[in-house]
TORDREN-619504 format. One line per 3 residues: number of its first residue (from 1); their letters; for each residue x, y, z of C-alpha. Coordinates in pm, 1 decimal, padded with zeros to 6 digits. Each point is the difference from the previous one (the first is absolute). Layout:
BEGIN
NUM) a) X:Y:Z; ...
***
This chain:
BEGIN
1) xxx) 03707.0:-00841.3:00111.0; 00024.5:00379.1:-00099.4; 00068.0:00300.8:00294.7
4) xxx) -00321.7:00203.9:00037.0; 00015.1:00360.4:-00035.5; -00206.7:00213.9:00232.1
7) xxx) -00273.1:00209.0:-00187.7; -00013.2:00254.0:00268.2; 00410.3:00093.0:00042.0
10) xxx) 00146.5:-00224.0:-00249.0; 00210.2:-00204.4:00223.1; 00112.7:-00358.5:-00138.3
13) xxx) -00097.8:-00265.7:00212.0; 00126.0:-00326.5:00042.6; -00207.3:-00308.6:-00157.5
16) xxx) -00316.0:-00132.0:00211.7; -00002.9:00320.2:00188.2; -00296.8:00112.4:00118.7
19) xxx) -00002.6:00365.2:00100.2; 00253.0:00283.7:-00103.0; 00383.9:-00028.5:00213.0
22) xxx) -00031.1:00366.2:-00030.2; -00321.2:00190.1:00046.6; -00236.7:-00330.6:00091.1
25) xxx) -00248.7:00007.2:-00258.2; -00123.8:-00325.5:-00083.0; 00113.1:-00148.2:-00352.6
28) xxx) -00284.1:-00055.4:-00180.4; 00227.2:-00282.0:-00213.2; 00018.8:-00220.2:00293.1
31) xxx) -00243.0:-00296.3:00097.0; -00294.4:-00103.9:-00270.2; -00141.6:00353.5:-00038.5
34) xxx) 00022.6:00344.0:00058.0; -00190.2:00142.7:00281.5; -00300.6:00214.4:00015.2
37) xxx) 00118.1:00383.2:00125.9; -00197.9:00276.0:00123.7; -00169.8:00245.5:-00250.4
40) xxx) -00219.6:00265.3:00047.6; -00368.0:-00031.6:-00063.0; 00094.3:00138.9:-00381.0
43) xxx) 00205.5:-00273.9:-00061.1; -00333.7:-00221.8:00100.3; 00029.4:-00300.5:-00254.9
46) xxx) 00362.4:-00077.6:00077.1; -00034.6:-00063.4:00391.4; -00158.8:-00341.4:00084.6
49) xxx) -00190.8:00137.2:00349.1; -00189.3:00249.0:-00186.6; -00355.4:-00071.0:-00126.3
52) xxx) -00010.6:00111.4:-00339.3; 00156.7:00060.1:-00316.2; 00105.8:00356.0:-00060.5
55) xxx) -00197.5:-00012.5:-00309.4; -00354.0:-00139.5:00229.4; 00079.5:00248.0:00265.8
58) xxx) -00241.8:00298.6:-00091.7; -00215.2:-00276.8:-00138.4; -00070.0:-00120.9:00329.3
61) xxx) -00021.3:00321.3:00141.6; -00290.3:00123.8:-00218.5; -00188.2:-00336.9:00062.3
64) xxx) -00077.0:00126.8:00332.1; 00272.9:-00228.1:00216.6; -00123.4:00235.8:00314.6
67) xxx) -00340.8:-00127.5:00036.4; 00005.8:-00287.1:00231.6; -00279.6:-00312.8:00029.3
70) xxx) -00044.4:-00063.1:-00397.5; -00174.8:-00287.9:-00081.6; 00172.1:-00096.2:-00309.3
73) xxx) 00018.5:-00290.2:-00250.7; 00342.7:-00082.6:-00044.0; 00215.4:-00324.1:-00104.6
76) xxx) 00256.7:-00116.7:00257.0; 00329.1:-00096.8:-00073.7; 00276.0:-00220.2:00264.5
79) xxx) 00333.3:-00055.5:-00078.7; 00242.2:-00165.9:00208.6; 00322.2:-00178.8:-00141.4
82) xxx) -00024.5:-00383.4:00067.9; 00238.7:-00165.1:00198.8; 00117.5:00281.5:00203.1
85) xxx) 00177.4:-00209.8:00290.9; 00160.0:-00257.6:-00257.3; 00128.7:00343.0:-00153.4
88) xxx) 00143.1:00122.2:00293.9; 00149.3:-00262.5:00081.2; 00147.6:-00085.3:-00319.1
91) xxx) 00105.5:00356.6:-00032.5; 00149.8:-00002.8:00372.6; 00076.3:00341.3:-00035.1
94) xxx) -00294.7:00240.3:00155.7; 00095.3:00378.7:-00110.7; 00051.7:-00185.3:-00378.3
97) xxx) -00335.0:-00157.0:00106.5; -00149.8:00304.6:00070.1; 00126.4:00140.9:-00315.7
100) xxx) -00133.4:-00255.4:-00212.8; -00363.1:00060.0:00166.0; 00046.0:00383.4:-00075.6
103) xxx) 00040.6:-00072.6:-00323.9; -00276.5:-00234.6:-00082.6; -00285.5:00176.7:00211.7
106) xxx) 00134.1:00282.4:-00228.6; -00028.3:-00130.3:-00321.7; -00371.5:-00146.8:00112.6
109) xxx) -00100.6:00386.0:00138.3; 00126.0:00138.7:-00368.4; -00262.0:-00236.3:-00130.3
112) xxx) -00265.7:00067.7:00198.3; 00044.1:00367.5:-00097.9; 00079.9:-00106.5:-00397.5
115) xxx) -00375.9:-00028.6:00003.7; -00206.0:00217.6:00216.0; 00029.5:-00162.0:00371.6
118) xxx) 00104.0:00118.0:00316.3; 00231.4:-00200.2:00241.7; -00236.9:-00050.4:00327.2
121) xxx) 00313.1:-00124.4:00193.3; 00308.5:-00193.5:00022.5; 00006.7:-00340.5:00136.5
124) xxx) 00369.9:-00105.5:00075.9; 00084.5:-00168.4:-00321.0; -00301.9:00150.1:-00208.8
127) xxx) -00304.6:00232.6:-00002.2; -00391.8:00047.9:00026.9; -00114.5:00203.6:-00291.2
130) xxx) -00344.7:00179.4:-00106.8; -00114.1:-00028.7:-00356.2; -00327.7:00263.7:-00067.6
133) xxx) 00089.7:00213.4:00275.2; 00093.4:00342.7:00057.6; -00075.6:-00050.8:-00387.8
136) xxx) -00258.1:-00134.0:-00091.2; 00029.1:-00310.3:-00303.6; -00302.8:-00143.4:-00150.7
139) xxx) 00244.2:-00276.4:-00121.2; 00166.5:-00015.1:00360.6; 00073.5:-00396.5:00005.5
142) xxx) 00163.9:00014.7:-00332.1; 00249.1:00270.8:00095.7; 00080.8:-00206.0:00285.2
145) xxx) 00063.0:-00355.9:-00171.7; 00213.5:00230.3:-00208.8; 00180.1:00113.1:00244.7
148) xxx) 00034.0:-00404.4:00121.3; 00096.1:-00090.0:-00271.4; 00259.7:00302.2:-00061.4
151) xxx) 00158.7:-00126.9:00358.0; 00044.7:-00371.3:-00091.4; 00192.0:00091.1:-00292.2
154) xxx) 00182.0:00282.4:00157.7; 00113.9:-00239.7:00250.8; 00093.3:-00259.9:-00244.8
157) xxx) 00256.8:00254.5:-00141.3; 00148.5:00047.2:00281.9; 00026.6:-00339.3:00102.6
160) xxx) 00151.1:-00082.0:-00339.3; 00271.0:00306.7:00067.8; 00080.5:-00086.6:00380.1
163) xxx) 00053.0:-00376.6:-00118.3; 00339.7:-00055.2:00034.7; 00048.7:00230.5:00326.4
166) xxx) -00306.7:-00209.7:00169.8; -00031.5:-00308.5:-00143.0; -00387.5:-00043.5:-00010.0
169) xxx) -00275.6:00176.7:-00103.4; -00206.7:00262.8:00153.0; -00394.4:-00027.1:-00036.2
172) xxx) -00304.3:00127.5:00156.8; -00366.9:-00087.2:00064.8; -00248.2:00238.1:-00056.0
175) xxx) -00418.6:00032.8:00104.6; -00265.1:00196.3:-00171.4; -00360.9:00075.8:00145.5
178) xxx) -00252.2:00257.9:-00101.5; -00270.2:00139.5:00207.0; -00118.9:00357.5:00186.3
181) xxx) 00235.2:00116.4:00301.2; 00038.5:00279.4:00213.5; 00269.7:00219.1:-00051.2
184) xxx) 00147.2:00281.8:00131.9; 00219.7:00310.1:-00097.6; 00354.2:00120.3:-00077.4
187) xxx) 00182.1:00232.3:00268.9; 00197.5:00271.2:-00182.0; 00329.6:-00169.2:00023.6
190) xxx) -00208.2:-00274.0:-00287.5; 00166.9:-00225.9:00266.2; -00164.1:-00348.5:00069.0
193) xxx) -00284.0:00109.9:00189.3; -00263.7:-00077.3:-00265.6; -00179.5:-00385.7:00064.3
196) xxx) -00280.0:-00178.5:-00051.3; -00163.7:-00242.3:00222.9; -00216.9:-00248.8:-00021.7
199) xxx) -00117.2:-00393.7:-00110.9; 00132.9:00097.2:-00352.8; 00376.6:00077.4:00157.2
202) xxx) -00057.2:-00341.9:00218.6; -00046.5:-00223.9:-00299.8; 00250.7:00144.4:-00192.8
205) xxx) 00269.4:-00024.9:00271.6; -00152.6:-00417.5:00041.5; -00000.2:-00053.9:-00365.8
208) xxx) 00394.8:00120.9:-00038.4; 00098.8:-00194.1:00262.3; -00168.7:-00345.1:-00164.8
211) xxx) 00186.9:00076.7:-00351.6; 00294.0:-00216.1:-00123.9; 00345.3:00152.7:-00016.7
214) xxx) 00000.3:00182.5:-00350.9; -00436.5:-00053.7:00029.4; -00239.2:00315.5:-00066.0
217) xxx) -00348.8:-00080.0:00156.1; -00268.4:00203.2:-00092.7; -00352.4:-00012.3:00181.8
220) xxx) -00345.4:-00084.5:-00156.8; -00076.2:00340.6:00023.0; 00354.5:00114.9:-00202.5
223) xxx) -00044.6:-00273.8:-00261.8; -00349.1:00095.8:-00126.3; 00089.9:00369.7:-00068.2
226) xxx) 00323.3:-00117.9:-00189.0; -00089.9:-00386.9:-00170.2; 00018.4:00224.6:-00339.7
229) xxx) 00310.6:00142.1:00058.0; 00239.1:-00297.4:00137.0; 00035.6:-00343.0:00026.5
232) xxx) -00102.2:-00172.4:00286.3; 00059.4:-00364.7:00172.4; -00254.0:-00086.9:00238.4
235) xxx) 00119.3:-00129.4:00333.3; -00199.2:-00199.6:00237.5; -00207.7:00195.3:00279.2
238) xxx) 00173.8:00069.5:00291.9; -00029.0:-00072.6:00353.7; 00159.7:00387.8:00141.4
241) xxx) 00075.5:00057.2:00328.2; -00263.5:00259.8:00191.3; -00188.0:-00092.3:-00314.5
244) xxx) -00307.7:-00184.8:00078.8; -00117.2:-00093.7:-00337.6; 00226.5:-00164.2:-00261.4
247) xxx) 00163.4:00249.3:-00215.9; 00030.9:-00069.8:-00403.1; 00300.4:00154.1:-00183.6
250) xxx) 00152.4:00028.2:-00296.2; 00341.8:-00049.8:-00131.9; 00096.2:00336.3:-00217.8
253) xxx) 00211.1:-00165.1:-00260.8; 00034.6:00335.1:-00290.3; -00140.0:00248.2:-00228.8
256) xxx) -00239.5:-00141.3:-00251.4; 00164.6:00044.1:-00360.4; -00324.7:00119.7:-00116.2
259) xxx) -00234.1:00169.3:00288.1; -00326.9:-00029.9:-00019.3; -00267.0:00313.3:00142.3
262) xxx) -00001.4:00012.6:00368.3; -00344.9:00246.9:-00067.2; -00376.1:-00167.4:-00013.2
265) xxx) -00152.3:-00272.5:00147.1; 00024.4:-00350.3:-00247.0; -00347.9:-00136.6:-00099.6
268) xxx) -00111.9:00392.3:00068.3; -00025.2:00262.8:-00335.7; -00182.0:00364.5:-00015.8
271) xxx) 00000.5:00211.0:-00286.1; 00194.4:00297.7:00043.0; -00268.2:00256.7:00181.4
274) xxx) 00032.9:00380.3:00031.7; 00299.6:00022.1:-00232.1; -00148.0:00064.5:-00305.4
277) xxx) 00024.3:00367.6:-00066.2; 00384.2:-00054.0:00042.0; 00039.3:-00301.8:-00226.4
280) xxx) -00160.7:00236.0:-00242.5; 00262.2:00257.0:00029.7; 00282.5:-00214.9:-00016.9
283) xxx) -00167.3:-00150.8:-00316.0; -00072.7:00333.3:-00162.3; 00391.2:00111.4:00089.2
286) xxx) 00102.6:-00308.1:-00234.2; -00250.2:00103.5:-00249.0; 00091.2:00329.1:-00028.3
289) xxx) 00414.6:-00149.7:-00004.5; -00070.4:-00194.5:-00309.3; -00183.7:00271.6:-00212.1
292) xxx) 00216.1:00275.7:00123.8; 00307.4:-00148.4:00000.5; 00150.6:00215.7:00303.6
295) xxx) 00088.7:-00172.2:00370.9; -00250.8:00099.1:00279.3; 00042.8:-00091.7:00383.3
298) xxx) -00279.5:-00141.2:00278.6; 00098.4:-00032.2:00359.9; -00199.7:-00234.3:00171.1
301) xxx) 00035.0:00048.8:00364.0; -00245.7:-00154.1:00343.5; 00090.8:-00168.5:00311.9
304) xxx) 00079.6:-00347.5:00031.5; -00311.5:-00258.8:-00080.2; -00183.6:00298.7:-00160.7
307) xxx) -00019.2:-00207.0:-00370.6; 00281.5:00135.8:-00164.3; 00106.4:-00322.8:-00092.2
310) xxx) -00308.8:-00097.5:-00138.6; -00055.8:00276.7:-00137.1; 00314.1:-00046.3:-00262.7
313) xxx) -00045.2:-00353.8:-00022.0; -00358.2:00082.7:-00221.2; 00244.0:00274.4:-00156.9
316) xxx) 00272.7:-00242.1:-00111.0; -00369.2:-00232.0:-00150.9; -00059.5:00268.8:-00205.5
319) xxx) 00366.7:00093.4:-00092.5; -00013.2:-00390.6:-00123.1; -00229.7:00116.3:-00290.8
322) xxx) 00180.1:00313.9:-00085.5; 00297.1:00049.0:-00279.2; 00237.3:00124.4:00294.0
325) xxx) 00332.2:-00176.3:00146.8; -00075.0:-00021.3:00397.4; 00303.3:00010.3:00235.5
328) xxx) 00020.5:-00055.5:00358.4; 00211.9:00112.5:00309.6; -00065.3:-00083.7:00335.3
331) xxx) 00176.6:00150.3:00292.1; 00037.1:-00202.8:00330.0; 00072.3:00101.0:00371.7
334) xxx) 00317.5:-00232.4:00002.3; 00144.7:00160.2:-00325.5; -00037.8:00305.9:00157.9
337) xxx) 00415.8:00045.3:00072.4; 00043.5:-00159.1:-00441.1; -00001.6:00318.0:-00233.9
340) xxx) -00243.1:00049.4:-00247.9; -00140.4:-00356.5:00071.4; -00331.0:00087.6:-00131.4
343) xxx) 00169.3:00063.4:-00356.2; 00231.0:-00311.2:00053.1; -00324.1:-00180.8:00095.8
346) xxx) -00190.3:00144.1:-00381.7; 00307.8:-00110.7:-00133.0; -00004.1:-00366.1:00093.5
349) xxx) -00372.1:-00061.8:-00030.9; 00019.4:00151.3:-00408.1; 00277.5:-00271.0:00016.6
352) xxx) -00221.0:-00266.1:00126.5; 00314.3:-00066.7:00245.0; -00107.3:-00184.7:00380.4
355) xxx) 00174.0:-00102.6:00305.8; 00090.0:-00334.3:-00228.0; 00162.9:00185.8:-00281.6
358) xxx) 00369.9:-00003.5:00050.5; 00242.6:00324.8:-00014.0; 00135.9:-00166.9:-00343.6
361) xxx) -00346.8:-00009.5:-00180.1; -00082.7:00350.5:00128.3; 00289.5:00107.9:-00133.0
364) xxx) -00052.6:-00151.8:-00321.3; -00348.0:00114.9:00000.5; 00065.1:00370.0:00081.8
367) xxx) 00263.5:00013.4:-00323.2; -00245.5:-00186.1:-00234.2; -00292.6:00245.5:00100.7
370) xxx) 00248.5:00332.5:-00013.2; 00081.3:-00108.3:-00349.8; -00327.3:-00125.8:-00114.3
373) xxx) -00142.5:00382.1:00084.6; 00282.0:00230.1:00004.5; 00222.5:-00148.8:-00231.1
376) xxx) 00203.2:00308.0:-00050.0; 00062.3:00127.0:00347.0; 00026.4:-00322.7:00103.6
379) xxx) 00333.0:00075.4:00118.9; -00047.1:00307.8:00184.1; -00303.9:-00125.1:00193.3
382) xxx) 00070.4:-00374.5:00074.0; 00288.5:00072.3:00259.0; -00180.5:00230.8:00187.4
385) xxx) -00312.2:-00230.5:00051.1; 00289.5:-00285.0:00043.7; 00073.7:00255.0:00296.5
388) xxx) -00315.7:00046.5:00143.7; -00101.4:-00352.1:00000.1; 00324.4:-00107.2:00154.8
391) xxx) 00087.4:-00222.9:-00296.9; 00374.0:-00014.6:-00103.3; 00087.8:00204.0:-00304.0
394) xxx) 00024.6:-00145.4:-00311.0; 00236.2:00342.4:-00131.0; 00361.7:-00019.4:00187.0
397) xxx) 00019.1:00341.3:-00184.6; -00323.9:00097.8:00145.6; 00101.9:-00110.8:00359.9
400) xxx) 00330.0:00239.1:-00044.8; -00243.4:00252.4:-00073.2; -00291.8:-00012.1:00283.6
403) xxx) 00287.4:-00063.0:00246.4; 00097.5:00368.1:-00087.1; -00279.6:00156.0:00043.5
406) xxx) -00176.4:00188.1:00306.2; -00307.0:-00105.0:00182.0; -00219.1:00277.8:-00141.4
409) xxx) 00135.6:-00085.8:-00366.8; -00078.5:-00349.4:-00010.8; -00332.5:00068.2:00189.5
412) xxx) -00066.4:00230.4:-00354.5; 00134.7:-00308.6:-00199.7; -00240.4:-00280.6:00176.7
415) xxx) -00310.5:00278.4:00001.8; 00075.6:00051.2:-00378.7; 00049.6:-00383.0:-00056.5
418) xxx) -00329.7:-00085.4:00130.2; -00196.6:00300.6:-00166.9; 00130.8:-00085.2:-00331.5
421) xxx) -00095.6:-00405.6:00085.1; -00337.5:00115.3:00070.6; -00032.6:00270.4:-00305.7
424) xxx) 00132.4:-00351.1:-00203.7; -00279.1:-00185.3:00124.0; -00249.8:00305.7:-00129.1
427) xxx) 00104.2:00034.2:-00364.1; -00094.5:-00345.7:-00021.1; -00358.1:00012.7:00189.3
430) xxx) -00116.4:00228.4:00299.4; 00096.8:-00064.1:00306.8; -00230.8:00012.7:00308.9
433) xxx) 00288.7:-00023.4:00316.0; -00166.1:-00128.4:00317.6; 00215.8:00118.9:00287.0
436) xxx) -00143.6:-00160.5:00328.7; 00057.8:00073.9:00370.7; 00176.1:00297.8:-00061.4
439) xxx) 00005.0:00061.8:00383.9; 00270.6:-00253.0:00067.8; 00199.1:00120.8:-00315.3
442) xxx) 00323.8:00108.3:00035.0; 00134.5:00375.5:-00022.8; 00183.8:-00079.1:-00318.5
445) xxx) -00311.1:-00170.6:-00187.4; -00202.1:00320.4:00057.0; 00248.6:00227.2:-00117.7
448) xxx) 00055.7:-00243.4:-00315.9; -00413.6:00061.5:-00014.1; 00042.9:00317.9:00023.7
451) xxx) 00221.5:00022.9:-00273.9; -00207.5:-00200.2:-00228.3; -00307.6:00261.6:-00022.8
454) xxx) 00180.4:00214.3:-00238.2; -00040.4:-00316.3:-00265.0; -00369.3:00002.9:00071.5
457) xxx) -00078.2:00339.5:-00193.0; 00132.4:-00197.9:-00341.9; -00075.4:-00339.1:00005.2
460) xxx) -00268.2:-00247.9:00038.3; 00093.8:-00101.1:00369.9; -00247.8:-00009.9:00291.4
463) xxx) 00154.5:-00045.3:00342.7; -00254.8:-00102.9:00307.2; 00174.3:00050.1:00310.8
466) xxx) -00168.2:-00211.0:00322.1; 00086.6:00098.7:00355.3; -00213.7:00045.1:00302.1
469) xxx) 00080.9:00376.4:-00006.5; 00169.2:00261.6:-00167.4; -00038.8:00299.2:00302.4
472) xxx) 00366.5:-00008.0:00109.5; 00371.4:00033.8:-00130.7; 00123.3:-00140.2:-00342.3
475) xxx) -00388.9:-00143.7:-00051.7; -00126.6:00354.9:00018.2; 00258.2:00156.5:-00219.4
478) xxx) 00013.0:-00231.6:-00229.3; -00399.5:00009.9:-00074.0; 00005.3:00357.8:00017.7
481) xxx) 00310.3:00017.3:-00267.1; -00319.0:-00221.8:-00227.4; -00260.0:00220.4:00100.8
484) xxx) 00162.9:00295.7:-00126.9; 00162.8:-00137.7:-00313.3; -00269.3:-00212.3:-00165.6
487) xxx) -00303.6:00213.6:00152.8; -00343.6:-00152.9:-00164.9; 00234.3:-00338.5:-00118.5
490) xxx) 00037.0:-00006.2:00395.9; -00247.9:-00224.7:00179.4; -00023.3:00000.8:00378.7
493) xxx) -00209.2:-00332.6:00129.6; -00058.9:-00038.1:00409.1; -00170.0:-00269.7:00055.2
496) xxx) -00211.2:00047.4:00343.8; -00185.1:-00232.2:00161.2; -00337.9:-00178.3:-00095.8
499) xxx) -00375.7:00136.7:00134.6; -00163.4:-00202.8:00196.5; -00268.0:-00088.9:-00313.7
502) xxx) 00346.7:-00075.5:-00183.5; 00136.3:-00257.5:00298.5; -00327.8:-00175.7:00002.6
505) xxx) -00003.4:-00063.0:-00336.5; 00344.3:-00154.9:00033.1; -00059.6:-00256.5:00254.1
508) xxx) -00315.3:-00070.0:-00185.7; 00218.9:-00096.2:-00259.3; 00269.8:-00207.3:00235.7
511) xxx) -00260.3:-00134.8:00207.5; -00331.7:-00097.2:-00082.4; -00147.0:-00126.5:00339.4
514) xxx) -00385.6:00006.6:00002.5; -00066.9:-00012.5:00367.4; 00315.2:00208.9:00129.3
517) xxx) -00142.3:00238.6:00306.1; -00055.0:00370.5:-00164.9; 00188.3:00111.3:00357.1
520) xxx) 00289.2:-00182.4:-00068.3; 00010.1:00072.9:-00399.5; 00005.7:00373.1:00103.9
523) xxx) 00259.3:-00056.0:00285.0; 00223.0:-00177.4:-00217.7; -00015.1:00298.6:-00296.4
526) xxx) 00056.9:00218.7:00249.8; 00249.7:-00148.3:00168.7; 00194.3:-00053.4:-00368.4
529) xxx) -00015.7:00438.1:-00036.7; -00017.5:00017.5:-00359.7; 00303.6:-00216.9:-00056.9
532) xxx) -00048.9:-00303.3:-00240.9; 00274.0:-00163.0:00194.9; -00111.1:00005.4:00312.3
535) xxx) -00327.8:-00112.7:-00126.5; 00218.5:-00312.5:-00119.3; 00182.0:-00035.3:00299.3
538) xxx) -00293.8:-00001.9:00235.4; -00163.2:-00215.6:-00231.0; 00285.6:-00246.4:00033.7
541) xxx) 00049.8:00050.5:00385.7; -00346.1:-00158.4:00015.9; 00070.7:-00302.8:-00253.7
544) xxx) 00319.0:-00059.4:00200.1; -00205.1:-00017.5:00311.5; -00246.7:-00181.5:-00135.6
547) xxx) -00268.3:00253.7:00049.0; -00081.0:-00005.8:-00361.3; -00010.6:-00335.0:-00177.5
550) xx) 00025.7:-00065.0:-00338.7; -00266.2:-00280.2:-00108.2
***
């Protein structure tokens, strides 16, 4: 075994040292891992007792962590490594011990953060954490079977690269439950003084502790927001402790290769209702495309469950019937940290390229396309989408070259790549880009946007851009940058919420119940605020409870 030089004074210590002969610093090359040091709160993401991600921090801050008593619905997510005193005792060694639960609870904390949650607390060999709140998810259990999911395999690795130093593999059971809690707030430390409480944080504790080594459980509750989205197994309903009732669960098994839509109620279909006048101006902006032949821009912007969704699903209908080339981007919270995913994201769908489709076909597919389009810049664009897309290069000349060149100059090269992919795609037939979720898009994927108006005032391109709003930072620069540049080819849609006449009609539409009570019709449209969603959701809270029966 090697000597170990100190990092701190540079001393070379003997092998299977564990601290510095000269100034006592521990050697972070010793044992199975490094430790976790101190850092200040700027240095946030790298130490494991802190809450939050330096990138959530002001994120949490601005969804009001101070107010205390929140009744919230959130999904809750336990992890706790299986086996802990067969590890410890196989490991025999408890600071190494201790390291190796550092590192793990770690690694599970960077994935609660990788998409949206907030670590509640740390439970010895694993953690309690809050899906939906400070921040608020509509899509709250999915973001947390991600995060599951993300932990399993996380583990895995490191199992697979502490193999021959431990001899057996590391795993961990996890429990999922959804429901309203309490919570409280954040002191200004963003130390672990934010909790929730409550029958919800019970079950979810019960249900982690029934799981299998390696086993994700997921409640009733978590698998009917998520059945679209992932693959379940059912289990047999279980008998929990300090649970009277028998509890049924469901084995989280992966990501569905093809998701289905996690929105509407099955058996239950309305006609879209209040949207009309802004149908009609996304239509007339592809109308006036095609006999123009200049770009124009529409941001569609409204809070979550407003019918923005809907609203461009009747849009992409009509786009079915037009002469016009539609491509799609969607930008995700957990591709939030992957540059310009939204444009990586157009890229593969114009591809036709899944989860299934292996790095070889992409690659094959991405130099067939390029060629098929651009056939005489193919090699000056391919390498830099080869870049972007993370995709070996098929140029070793090309490699030589982006290895010499600056950040900023191959940030020009990919945004000039992907322009002149796009302005391909035009000469052959107008293109009407769908950019979706823009909120969760990264800061490189809005400056690539931004870059991309210019091509708007020559060619047949329309760009829709979908986010809940565009008041602050790169949104709001960005859509005034539009604004000002295309003027009247600039449309500005806000979707607000529907009148009460408007809501009516809509659960007319979903529900047509002859004898329902007038008082609780009106109770229920009020309760839903305008929102179609809501309107759906309470809809379904009342199926679920059998309140409303289908006959």
């Amino acid at each position: 075994m090697s000597s170990i030089q100190c990092r701190n004074c540079g001393f070379v210590n003997p092998p299977n040292m564990r601290f510095c002969g000269n100034c006592g610093l521990r050697l972070l090359a010793t044992g199975i891992l490094p430790v976790v040091e101190s850092v200040s709160e700027q240095e946030v993401a790298k130490h494991l007792g802190e809450l939050v991600g330096a990138d959530l921090l002001d994120r949490f801050r601005q969804a009001g962590l101070e107010a205390t008593g929140q009744h919230r619905k959130v999904t809750v997510l336990f992890v706790d490594l299986s086996g802990y005193t067969q590890l410890s005792e196989q490991i025999n060694d408890s600071e190494q011990m201790y390291e190796l639960v550092q590192r793990c609870t770690k690694m599970f904390a960077n994935d609660v953060y990788k998409y949206d949650g907030i670590v509640d607390k740390f439970t010895g060999d694993g953690l309690m954490a809050l899906f939906g709140a400070p921040i608020a998810h509509e899509n709250s259990a999915e973001l947390a079977i991600r995060a599951a999911l993300d932990m399993q395999a996380d583990l895995e690795k490191l199992s697979l690269e502490l193999k021959n130093q431990l001899g057996f593999e590391i795993k961990a059971h996890i429990g999922l439950h959804a429901g309203s809690v309490v919570v409280g707030g954040v002191g200004s430390n963003m130390m672990m003084n934010y909790t929730a409480i409550g029958d919800v944080v019970n079950l979810a504790s019960r249900i982690e502790a029934a799981a299998g080594s390696g086993i994700i459980f997921a409640s009733d509750a978590v698998y009917k927001q998520a059945r679209t989205l992932f693959d379940f197994e059912s289990a047999t309903a279980l008998q929990l402790k300090g649970i009277s009732q028998s509890v049924p669960v469901h084995r989280v098994l992966r990501a569905k290769n093809k998701p289905g839509s996690v929105r509407g109620i099955e058996g239950l279909y309305a006609p879209m209702i209040g949207r009309d006048g802004e149908l009609d101006r996304l239509q007339q902006s592809v109308n006036a495309m095609n006999s123009e032949k200049v770009g124009r821009f529409s941001a569609v912007s409204g809070e979550a469950g407003i019918g923005k969704s809907r609203l461009i699903s009747e849009f992409k209908f009509f786009l079915s019937r037009m002469p016009v080339q539609v491509m799609e981007g969607y930008s995700l919270i957990y591709r939030k940290g992957v540059s310009y995913w939204i444009f990586q994201d157009m890229i593969l769908r114009l591809l036709e390229a899944d989860a299934e489709t292996s790095r070889s076909e992409l690659q094959s597919r991405l130099q067939e396309h390029i060629a098929r389009v651009l056939p005489k810049q193919a090699d000056d664009i391919l390498p830099y989408l080869q870049q972007m897309l993370s995709l070996p290069l098929s140029n070793p000349e090309a490699d030589k070259r982006i290895n010499y060149l600056a950040a900023d100059q191959l940030r020009q090269q990919i945004f000039l790549a992907v322009r002149d992919l796009i302005l391909a795609e035009a000469r052959q037939k107008p293109v009407v880009l769908i950019l979706e979720d823009l909120h969760w898009a990264d800061s490189g994927s809005l400056e690539l946007l931004d870059f991309l108006l210019d091509s708007l005032v020559k060619y047949p391109i329309v760009i829709v851009a979908v986010s809940r709003s565009y008041a602050d930072g790169k949104l709001s620069d960005l859509i005034q940058h539009a604004s000002e540049l295309l003027r009247l080819r600039f449309t500005d849609l806000s979707l607000k919420s529907l009148s009460p006449d408007q809501s009516d009609r809509l659960f007319s539409q979903l529900l047509a119940i002859q004898n329902m009570p007038e008082s609780l019709r009106t109770h229920i449209i009020q309760r839903a605020s305008g929102i179609p969603l809501y309107l759906e959701e309470i809809l379904r809270m009342l199926m679920d409870r059998n309140l409303l029966v289908r006959v």
